[in-house]
Structures are given as C-alpha cells and as structure tokens.
ZAMIKOL-849626 format. One record per residue (C-alpha): x, y, z; residue in three letters; chain; residue number from 1. Coordinates in pm, 1 decimal, padded with zeros to 6 digits. Layout:
> x | y | z | rest | kette | nr
> X | Y | Z | ALA | A | NUM
...
***
This chain:
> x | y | z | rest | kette | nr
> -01413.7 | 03206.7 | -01729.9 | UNK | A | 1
> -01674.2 | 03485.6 | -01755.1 | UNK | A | 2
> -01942.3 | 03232.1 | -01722.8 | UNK | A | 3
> -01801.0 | 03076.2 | -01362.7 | UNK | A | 4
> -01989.5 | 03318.3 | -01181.0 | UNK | A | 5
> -02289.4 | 03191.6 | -01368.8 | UNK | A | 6
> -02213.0 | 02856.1 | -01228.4 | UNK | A | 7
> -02195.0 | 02937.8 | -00867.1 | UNK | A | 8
> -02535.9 | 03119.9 | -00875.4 | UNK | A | 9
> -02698.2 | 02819.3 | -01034.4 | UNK | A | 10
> -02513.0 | 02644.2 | -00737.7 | UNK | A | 11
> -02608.2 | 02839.7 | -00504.9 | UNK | A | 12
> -03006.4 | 02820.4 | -00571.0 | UNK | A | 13
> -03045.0 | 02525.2 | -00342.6 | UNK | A | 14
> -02791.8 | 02560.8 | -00103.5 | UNK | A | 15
> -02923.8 | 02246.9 | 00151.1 | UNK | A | 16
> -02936.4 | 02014.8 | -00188.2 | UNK | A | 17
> -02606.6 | 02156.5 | -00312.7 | UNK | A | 18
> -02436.8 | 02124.2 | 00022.2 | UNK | A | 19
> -02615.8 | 01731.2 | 00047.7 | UNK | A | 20
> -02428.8 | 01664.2 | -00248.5 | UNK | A | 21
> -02125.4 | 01819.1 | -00163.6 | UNK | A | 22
> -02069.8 | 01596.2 | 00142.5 | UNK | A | 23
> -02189.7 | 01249.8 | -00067.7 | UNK | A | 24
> -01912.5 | 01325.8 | -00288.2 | UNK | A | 25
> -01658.3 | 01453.7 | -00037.9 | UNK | A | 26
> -01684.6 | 01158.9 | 00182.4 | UNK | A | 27
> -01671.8 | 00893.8 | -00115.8 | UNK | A | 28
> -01349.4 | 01036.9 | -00202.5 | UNK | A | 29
> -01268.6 | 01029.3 | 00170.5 | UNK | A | 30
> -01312.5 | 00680.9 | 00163.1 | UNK | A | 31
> -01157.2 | 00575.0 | -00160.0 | UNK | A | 32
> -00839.6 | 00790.1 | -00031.9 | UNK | A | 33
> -00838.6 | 00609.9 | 00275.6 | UNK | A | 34
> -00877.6 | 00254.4 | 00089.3 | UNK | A | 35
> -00614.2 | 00342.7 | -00160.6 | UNK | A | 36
> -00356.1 | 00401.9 | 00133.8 | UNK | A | 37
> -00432.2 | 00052.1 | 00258.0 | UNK | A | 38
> -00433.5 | -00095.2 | -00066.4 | UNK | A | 39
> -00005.1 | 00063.6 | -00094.3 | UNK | A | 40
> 00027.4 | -00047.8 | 00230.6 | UNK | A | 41
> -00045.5 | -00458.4 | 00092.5 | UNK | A | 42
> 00100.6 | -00392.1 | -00226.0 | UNK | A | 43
> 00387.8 | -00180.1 | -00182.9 | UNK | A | 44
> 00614.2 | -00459.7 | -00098.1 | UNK | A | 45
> 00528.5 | -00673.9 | -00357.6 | UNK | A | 46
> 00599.4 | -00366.8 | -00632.3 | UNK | A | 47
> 00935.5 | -00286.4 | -00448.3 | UNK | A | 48
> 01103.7 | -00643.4 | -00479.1 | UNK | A | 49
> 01391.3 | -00717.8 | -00662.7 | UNK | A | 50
> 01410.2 | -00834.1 | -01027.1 | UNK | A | 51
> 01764.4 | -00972.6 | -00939.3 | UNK | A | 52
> 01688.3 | -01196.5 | -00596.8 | UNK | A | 53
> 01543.1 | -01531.2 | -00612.1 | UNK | A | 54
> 01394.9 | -01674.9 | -00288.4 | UNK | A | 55
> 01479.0 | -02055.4 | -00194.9 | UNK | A | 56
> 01244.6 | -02235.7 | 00000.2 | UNK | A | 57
> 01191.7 | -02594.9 | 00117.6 | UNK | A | 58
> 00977.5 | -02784.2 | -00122.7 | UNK | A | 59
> 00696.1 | -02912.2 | 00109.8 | UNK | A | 60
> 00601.9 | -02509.5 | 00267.4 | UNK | A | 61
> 00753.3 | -02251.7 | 00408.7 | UNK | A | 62
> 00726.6 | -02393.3 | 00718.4 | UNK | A | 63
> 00928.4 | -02665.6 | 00711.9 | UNK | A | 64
> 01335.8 | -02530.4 | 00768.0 | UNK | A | 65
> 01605.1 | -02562.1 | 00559.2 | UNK | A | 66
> 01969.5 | -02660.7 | 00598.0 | UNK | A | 67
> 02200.8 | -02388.2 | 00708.7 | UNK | A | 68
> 02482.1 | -02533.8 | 00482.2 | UNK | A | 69
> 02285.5 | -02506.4 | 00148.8 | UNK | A | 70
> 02435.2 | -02125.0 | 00141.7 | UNK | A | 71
> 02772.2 | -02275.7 | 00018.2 | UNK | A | 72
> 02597.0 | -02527.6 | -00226.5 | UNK | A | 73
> 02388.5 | -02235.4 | -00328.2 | UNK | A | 74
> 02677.0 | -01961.6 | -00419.5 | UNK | A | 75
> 02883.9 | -02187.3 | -00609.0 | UNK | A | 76
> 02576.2 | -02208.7 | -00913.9 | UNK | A | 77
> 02672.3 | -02010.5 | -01215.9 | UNK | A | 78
> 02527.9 | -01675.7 | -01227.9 | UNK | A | 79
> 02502.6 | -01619.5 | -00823.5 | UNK | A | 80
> 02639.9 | -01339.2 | -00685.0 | UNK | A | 81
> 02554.8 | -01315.3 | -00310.0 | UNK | A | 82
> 02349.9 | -01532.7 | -00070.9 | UNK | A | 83
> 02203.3 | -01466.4 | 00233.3 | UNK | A | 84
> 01932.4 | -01620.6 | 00445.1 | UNK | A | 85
> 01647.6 | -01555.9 | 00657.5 | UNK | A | 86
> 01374.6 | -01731.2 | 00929.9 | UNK | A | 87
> 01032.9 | -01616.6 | 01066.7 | UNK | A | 88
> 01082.8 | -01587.8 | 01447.8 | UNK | A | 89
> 00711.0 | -01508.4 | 01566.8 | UNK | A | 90
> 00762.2 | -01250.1 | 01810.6 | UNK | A | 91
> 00510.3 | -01117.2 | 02037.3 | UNK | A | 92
> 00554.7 | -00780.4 | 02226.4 | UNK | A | 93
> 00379.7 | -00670.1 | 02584.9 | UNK | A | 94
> 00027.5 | -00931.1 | 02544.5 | UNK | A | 95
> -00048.6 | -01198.6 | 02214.8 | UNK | A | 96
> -00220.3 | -00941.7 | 02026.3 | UNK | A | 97
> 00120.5 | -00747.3 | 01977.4 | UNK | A | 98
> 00282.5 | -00956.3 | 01663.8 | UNK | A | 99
> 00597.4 | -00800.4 | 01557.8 | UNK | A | 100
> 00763.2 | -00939.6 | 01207.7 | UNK | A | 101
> 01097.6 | -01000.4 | 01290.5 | UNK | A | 102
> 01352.9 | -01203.1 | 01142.8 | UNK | A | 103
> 01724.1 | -01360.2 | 01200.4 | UNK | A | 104
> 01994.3 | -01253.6 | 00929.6 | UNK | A | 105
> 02315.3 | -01264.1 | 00844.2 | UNK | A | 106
> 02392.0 | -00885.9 | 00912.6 | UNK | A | 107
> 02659.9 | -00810.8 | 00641.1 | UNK | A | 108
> 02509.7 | -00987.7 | 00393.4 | UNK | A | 109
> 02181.8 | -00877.6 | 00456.9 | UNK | A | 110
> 02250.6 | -00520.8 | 00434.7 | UNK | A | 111
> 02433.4 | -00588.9 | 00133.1 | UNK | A | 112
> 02142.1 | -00794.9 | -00054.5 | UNK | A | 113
> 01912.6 | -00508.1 | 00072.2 | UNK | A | 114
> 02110.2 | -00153.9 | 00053.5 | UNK | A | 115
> 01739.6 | 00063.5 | 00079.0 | UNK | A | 116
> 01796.4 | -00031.7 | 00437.0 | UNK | A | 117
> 01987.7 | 00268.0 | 00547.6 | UNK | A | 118
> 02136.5 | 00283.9 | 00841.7 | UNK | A | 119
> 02424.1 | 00542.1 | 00998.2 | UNK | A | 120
> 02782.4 | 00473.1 | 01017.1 | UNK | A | 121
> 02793.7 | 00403.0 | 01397.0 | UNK | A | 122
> 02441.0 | 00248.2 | 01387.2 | UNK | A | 123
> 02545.1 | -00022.3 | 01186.6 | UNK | A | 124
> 02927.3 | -00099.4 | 01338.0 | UNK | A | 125
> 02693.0 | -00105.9 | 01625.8 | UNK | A | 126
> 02440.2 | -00365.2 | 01519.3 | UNK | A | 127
> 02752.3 | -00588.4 | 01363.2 | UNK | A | 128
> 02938.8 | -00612.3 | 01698.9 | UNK | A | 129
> 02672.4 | -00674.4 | 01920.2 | UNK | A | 130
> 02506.2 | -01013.0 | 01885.7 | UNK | A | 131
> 02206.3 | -00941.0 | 02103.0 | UNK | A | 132
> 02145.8 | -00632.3 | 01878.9 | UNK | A | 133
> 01890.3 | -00553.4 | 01617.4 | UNK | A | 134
> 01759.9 | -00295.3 | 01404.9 | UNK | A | 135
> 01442.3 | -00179.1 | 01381.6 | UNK | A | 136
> 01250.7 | 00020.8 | 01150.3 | UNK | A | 137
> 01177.0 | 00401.6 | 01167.8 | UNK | A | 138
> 00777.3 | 00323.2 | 01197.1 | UNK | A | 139
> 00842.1 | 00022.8 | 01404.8 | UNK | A | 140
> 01054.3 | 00227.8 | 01606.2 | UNK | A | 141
> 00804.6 | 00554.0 | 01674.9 | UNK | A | 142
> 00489.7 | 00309.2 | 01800.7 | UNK | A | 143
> 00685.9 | 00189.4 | 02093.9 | UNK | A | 144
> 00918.1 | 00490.7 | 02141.5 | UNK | A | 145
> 01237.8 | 00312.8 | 02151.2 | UNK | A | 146
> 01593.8 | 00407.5 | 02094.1 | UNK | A | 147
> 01963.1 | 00312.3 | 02072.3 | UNK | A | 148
> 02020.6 | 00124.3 | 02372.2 | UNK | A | 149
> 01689.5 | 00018.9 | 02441.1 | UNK | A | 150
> 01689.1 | -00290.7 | 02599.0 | UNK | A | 151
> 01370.3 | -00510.8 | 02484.3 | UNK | A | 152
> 01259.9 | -00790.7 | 02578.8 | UNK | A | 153
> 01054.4 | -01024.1 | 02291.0 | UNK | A | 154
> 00908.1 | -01372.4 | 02333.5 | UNK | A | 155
> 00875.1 | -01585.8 | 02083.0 | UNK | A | 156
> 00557.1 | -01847.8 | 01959.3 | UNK | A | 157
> 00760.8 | -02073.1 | 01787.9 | UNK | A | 158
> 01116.0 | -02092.6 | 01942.5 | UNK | A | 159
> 01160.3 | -02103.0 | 02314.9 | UNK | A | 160
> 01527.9 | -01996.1 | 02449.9 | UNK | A | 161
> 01790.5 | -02254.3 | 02569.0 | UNK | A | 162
> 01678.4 | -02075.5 | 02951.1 | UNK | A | 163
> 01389.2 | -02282.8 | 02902.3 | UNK | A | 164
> 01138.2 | -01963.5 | 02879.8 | UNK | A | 165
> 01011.8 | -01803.8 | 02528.9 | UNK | A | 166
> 01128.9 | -01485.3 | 02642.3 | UNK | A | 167
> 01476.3 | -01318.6 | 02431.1 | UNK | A | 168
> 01666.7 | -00979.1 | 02516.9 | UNK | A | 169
> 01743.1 | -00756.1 | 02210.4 | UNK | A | 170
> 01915.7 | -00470.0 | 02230.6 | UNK | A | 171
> 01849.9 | -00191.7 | 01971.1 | UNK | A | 172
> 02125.6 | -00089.3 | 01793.3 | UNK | A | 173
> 02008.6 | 00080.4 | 01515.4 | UNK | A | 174
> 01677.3 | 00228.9 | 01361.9 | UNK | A | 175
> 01673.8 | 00197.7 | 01026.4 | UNK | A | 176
> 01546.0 | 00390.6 | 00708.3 | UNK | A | 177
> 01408.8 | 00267.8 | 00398.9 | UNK | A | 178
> 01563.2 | 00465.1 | 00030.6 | UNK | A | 179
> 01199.4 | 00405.4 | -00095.4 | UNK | A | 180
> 00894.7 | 00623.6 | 00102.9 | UNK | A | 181
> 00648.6 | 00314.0 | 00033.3 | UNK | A | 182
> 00903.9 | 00060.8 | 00170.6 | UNK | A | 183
> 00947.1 | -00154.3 | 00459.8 | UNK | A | 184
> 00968.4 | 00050.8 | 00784.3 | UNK | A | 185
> 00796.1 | -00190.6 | 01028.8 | UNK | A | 186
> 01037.3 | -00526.3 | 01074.0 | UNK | A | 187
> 01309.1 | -00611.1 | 01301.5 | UNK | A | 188
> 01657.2 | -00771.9 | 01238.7 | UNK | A | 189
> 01881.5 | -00961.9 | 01494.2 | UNK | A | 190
> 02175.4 | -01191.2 | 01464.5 | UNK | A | 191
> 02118.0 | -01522.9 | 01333.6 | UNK | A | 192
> 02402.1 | -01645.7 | 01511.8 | UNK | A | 193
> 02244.9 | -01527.6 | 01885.0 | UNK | A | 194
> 01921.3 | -01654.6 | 01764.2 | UNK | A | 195
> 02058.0 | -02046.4 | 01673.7 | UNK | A | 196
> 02239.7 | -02060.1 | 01953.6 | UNK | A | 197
> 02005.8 | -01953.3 | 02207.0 | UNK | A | 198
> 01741.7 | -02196.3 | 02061.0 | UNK | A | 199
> 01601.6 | -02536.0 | 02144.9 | UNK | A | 200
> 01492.7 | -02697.2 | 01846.4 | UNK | A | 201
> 01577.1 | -02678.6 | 01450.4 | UNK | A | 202
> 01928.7 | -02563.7 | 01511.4 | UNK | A | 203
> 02164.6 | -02540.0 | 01201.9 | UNK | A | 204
> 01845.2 | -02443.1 | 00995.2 | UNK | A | 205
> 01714.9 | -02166.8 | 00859.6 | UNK | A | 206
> 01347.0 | -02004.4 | 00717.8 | UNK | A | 207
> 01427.6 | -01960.7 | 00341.2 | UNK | A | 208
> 01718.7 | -01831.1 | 00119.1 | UNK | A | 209
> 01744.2 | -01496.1 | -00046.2 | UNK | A | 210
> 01935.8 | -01557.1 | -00388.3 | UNK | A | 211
> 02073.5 | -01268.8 | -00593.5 | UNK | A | 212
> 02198.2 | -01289.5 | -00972.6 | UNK | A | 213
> 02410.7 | -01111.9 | -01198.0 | UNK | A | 214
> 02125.8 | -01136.8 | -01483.4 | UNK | A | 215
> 01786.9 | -01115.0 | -01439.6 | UNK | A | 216
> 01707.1 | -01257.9 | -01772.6 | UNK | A | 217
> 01843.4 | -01615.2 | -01680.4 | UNK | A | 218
> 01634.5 | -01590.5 | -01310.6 | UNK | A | 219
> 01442.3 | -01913.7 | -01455.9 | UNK | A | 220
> 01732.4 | -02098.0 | -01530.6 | UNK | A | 221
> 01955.3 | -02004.4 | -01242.7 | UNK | A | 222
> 01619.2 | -02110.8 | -01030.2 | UNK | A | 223
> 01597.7 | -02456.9 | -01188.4 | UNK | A | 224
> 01985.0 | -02499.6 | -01117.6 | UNK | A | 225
> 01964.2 | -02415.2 | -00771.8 | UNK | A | 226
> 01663.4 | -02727.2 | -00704.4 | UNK | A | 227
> 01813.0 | -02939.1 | -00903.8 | UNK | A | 228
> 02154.5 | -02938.5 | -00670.7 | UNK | A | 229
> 01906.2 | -03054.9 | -00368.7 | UNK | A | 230
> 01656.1 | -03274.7 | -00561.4 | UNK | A | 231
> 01646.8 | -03613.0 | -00412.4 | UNK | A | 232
> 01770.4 | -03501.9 | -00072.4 | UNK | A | 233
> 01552.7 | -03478.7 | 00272.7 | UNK | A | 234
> 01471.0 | -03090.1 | 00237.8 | UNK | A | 235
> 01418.9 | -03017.3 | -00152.0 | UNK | A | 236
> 01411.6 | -02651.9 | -00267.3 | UNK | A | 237
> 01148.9 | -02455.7 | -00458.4 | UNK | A | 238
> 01296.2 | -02124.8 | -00588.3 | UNK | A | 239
> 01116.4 | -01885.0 | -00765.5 | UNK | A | 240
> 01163.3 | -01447.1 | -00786.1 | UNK | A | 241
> 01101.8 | -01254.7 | -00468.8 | UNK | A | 242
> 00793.8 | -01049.3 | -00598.6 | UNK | A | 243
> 00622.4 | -01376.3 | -00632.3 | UNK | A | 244
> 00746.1 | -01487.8 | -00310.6 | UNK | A | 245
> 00612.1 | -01182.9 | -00156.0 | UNK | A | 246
> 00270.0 | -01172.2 | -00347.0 | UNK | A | 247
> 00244.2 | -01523.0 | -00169.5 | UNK | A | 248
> 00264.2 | -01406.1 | 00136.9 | UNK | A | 249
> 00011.8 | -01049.0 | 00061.3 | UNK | A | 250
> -00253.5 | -01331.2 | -00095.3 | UNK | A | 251
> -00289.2 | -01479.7 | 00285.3 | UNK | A | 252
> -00447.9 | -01166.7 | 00340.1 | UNK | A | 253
> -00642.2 | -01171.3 | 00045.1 | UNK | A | 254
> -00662.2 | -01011.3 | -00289.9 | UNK | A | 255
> -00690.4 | -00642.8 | -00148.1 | UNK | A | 256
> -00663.9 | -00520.6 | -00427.4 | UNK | A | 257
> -00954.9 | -00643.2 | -00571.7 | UNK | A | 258
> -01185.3 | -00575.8 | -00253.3 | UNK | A | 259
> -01075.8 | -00183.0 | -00275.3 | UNK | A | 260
> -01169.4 | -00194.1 | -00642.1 | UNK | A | 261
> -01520.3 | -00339.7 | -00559.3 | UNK | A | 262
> -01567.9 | -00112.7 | -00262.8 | UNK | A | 263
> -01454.1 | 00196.5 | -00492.7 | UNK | A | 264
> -01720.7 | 00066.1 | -00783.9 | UNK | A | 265
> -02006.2 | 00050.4 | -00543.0 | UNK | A | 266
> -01936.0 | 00429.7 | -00386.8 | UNK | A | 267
> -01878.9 | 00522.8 | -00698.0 | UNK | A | 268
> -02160.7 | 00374.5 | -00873.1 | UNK | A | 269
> -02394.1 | 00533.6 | -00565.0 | UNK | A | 270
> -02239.1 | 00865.5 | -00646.0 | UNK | A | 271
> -02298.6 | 00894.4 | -00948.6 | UNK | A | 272
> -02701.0 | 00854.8 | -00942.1 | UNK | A | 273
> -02665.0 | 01084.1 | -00649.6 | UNK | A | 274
> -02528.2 | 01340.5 | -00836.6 | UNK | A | 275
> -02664.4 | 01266.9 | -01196.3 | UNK | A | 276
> -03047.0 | 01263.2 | -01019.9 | UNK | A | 277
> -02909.0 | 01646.6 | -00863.3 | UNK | A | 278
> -02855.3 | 01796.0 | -01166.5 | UNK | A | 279
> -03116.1 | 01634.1 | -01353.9 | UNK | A | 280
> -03391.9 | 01776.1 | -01121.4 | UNK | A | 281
> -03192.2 | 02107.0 | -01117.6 | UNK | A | 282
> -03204.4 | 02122.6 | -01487.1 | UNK | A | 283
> -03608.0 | 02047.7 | -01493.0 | UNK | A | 284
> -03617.3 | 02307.1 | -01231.3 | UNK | A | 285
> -03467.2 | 02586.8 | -01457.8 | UNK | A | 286
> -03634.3 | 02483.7 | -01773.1 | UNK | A | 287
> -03775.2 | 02851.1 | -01769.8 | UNK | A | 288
> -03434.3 | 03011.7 | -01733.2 | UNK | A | 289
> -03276.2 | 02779.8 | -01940.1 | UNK | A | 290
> -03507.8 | 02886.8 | -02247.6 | UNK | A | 291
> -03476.3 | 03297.7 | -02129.0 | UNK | A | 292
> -03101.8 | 03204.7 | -02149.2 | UNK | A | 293
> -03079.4 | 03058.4 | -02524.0 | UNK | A | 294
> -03340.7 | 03401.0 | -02565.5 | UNK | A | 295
> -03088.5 | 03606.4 | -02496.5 | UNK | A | 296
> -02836.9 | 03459.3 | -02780.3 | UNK | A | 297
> -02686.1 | 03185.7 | -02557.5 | UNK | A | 298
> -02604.5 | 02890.3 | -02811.5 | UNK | A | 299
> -02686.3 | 02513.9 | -02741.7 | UNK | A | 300
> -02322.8 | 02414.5 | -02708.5 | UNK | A | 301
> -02297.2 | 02710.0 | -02434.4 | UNK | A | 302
> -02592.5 | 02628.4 | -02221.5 | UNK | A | 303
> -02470.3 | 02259.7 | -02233.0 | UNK | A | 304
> -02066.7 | 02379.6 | -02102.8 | UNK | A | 305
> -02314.6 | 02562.4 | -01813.4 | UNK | A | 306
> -02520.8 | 02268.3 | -01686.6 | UNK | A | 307
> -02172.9 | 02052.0 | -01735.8 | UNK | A | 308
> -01959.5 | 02287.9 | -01553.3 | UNK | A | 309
> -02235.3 | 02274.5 | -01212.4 | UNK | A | 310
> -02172.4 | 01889.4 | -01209.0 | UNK | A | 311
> -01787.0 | 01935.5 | -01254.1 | UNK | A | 312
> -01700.6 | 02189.5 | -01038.7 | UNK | A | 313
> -01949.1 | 02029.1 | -00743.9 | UNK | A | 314
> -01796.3 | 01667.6 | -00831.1 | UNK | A | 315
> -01419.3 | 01838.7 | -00811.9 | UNK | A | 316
> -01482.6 | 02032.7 | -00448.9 | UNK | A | 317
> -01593.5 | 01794.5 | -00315.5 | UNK | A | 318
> -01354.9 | 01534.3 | -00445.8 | UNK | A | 319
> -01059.3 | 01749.5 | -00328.9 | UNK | A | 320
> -01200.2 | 01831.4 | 00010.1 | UNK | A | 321
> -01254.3 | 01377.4 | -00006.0 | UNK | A | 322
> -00889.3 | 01361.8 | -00070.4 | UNK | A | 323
> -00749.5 | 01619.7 | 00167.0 | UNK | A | 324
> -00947.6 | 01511.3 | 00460.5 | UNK | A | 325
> -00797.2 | 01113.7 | 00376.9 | UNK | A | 326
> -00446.7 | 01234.1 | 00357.7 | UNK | A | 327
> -00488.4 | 01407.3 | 00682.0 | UNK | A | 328
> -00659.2 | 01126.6 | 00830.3 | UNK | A | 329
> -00357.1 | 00898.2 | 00674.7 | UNK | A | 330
> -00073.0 | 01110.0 | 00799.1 | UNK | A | 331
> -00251.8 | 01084.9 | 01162.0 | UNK | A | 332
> -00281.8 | 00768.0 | 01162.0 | UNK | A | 333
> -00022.1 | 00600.2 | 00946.2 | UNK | A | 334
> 00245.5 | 00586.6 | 01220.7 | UNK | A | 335
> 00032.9 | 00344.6 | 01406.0 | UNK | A | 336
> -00018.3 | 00157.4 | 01150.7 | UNK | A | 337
> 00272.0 | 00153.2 | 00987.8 | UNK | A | 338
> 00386.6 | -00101.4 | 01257.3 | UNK | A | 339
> 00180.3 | -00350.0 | 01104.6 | UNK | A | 340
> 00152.9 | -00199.2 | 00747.0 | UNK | A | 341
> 00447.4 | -00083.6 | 00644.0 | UNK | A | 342
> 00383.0 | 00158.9 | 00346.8 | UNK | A | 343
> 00032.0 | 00305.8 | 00442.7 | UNK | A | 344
> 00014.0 | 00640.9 | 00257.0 | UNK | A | 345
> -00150.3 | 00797.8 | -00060.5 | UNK | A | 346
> 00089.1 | 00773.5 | -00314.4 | UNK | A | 347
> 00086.7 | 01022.2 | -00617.1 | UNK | A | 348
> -00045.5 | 00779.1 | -00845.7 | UNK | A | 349
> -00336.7 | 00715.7 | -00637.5 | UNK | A | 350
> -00414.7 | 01116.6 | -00621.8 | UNK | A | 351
> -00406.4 | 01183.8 | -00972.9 | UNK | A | 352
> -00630.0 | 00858.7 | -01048.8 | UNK | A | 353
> -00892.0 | 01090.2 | -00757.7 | UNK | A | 354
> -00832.2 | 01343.6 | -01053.9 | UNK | A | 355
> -00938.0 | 01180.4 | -01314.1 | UNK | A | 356
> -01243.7 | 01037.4 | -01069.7 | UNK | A | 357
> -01374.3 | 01342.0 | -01010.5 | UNK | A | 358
> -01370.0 | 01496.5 | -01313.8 | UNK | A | 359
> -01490.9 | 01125.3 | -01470.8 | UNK | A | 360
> -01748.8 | 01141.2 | -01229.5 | UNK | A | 361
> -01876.9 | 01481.0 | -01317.7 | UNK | A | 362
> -01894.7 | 01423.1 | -01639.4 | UNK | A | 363
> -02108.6 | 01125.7 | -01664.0 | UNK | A | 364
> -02323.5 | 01282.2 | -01386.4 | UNK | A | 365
> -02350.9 | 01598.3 | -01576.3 | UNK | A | 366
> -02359.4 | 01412.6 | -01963.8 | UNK | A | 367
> -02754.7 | 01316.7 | -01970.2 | UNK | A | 368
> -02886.9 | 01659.4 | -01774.6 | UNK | A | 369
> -02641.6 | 01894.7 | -01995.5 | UNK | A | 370
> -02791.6 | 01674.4 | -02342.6 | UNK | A | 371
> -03147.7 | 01757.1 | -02230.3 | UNK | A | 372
> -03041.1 | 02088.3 | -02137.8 | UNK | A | 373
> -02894.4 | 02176.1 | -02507.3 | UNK | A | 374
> -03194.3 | 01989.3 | -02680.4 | UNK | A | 375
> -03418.0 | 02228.7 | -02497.4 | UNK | A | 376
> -03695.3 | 02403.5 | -02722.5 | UNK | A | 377
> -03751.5 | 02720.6 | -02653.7 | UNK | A | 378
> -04093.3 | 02762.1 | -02760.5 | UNK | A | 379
> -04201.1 | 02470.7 | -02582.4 | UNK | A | 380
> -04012.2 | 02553.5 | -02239.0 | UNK | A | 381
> -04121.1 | 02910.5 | -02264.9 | UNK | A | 382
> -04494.9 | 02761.6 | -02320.0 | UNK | A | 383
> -04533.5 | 02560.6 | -02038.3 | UNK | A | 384
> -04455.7 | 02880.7 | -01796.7 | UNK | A | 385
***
C-alpha cells in the first residue's frame, strides 16, 4: 500500500493520455455491460425452463395446430402428472409495429404447471371467473400503464373474431410477478375457452402441449410414449424438454450469444493494444527514473509490481466506471424493453466475469511493459541520459 501513491503520480504525468485511456476502457466495459444485459435478456428463458415439463408439438411445425382432445390421451401415459396447453395468438397493440406475446391457457392448470407466476389472492379468483380476463406481466404492464380493470382492446394477425373483425376485448385482471428476477415479465394470458369460442377457424385446436413428469430421468422415455400414442394419425406429435423447445424459439433470433462473445473479443482485443501501447511508451518514457528508482535499493520484482499496478488500477477505474454507467443505462431503459425482452438486466455473474476482465485485461496490458521494466539495466538506462 505505501507504494499506491507512487502509482498515481506515475499516473498522473500525462494526464490527457491517462484520461484517453481511461475513457477507451470505461466505454468498452460500457458496452460489454450493456451487451451482457441483452445477451440475459435471450437467454434467460432458456436457463429458467423446467427439467420436469416436456413440450408436445405437431410433427410437421409449430405451426400447424393440434387436437384439443390429445390432453386426455396425453395424461393417462405413465409417469405424467399434469397437462396443460397453450397457442400463439399474434397480437398487435395501437399500430403493426406493437407485437405483444400473448397466449390462450387453461388458467388453473397453467398456474399450476408454472407457480413462479405469482399472482395475489383476489388477482387470480379474478382472472379465473372472468373469461374475457387476462394477466399480464409486471414489465408488460408498466410500458402501457395499465391496471386492474383496464379494458384493452387487442387484434389479432392470425385469428379474426366470430364479429367478423380481428379486433378482441381483454380485460386485465391481474398483473403478474415472476419468483425468478431474470424471468418472464413481458407475456399475456387469457382464457382459452373465450379465445376458441370467439374464433373463426381451427376451433377445438390448440398451439402445443406443456407436459410435466414425476421423474426427470425417464423425460426421454415418457417423450417417446407420448408420440407413439398419436403416430399414424392426421396431426403426429414431436415431444422433446422445454429448454430445447425454448432454445428453438431464441435460435430464430440467432445465436446471441455468440455475436456478444465476438463483439466482446474485438473491444477487447482493441483495448488491450490501447492500453498495452500506453504503458509501454510510459515505461520508455521513464527509463531514467526507472534506473534512479532500482538506485535507490528498489528491487526488480518491486519496480515490476509498480509498472503492473499503473495498468491495473487504470484498467479497473475505468472498468468499474464501464460497468456502473451500463447498469444505469440498463435500469433506465430495461422497463421499455422488458416488454419485448423479458429479463434485460446485468446479472451477478455477468459483473464478476467484468472483474475478472479488468483485472485480465490489466494484466496482459501491463505483462510485456512491467518485463522490460524489471530487465532494465541500470548502467545502460542511466547512460543514455
């Protein structure tokens, strides 16, 4: 510690360059915070599913509907313990550009398959009673400032109402939680009953099945039972785990997870000859001091710890100043988005890998400088002055 001050002189001897640098790395980390939110927001959903549901699909795509009355085929299989069901229903809110993800359930079993929903007491007697009700998610919920009672009007792109128009009247009955910070806050849930009534086409059908089962361990199995029950007949099943259902759906997007990792590599690799070319001409610069230091009875190890602690403590300032400014931006702008991306935040994990970044990065920026720096001669450094 009695060196630090040391540190900040050598620091402070180019303030303009220092500063440069400073604001290189501080905005890197800036972006990489900013990229890891959006990177949770894809991904959270796909680490949150559950090891005990299956999802049951039609055979052909996604697309294509299923028969309502495969739920009572489907629960009598060995090993299942609850089924419920769900379809995409398109909607669009106030112009086309407005997509909202929203979904007709069974409302009991629903809540039961998924209990991180969490809705209040009245909330949910609410929602059950009312069959033009849904509930909607917190974020969902904040964009568009409704309420309980709201009444909402939604059209959809696929199904058009019995009225002959593609425009349906919700009522909110409930807002609803998630148990998990990361998890779904941004969808909508309304009666499946109100919704295959009120429809034109497809009636009796439904988007996919949600399948869970006492045992994990025997999801393969329990899978092949359930399409071998429909093989043969006019909608065959594919049923395979949630999480790979849902990574289906996050690869439409792409593999964001890989893009954030390339994007992070490139900053990161820019950085780093940023920085390492800062301290290497800062080192050439105090040659003379360098060699007065060692003089004086500074040993090579300690003049090293020096020139490593200038890239360290620059790289970790300006990292943390990165990373505060990106959760600030996040937390000002994750409510918006959180309508569309449900779990856009910087989790824990993705501040203490900016930890290990920083101090990564000023290491290897600092490594070659701080080698020459300990190798110095001091007849020869003193000579050339």
């Amino acid at each position: 510690m009695r060196f630090v001050p040391l540190v900040f002189a050598n620091l402070r001897r180019r303030p303009l360059r220092t500063l440069f640098t400073l604001f290189s790395i501080t905005v890197a980390f800036l972006l990489y915070g900013l990229l890891a939110a959006v990177k949770n927001g894809f991904e959270a959903n796909v680490a949150l599913a559950g090891a005990d549901r299956l999802i049951t699909m039609n055979k052909t795509s996604i697309v294509q509907p299923l028969p309502v009355s495969y739920q009572a085929r489907i629960e009598q299989i060995p090993g299942v313990t609850l089924v419920t069901h769900s379809t995409w229903f398109g909607g669009r809110y106030q112009d086309d550009r407005t997509v909202l993800i929203m979904y007709p359930v069974e409302p009991e079993t629903y809540l039961t398959m998924y209990p991180e929903y969490l809705l209040s007491a009245t909330e949910r007697a609410g929602w059950l009673h009312d069959r033009r009700g849904m509930i909607v998610g917190r974020g969902l919920a904040r964009t568009y400032g409704w309420k309980v009672g709201d009444h909402v009007p939604i059209r959809s792109e696929i199904y058009r109402h019995a009225d002959g128009s593609d425009t349906w009247d919700f009522i909110v009955e409930g807002i609803y939680d998630n148990k998990d910070p990361s998890g779904d806050v941004s969808s909508i849930f309304f009666h499946y009953d109100y919704f295959d009534e009120g429809r034109i086409a497809d009636k009796g059908t439904i988007g996919w099945y949600i399948v869970r089962i006492a045992d994990p361990d025997r999801a393969a199995p329990i899978a092949g039972a359930i399409d071998a029950k429909f093989s043969n007949s006019a909608a065959e099943t594919k049923t395979g785990t949630e999480k790979a259902f849902v990574q289906s759906f996050a690869a439409q997007t792409g593999d964001i997870g890989a893009i954030v990792v390339a994007i992070g590599a490139a900053v990161f690799f820019t950085m780093l000859l940023v920085s390492a070319n800062t301290m290497a001409q800062s080192v050439r610069e105090r040659t003379h001091e360098l060699a007065v230091l060692k003089t004086l009875g500074f040993g090579d190890a300690t003049v090293m710890a020096l020139v490593l602690g200038e890239s360290i403590l620059i790289t970790v300032v300006g990292g943390a100043l990165g990373i505060l400014l990106a959760t600030a931006a996040v937390s000002r702008i994750g409510e918006t988005l959180r309508a569309y991306i449900s779990a856009f935040l910087i989790t824990p994990g993705a501040a203490a890998l900016g930890v290990t970044l920083m101090l990564t990065l000023g290491i290897a920026a600092g490594a070659i400088p701080a080698g020459r720096a300990m190798r110095l001669q001091i007849a020869q450094a003193l000579g050339r002055h």
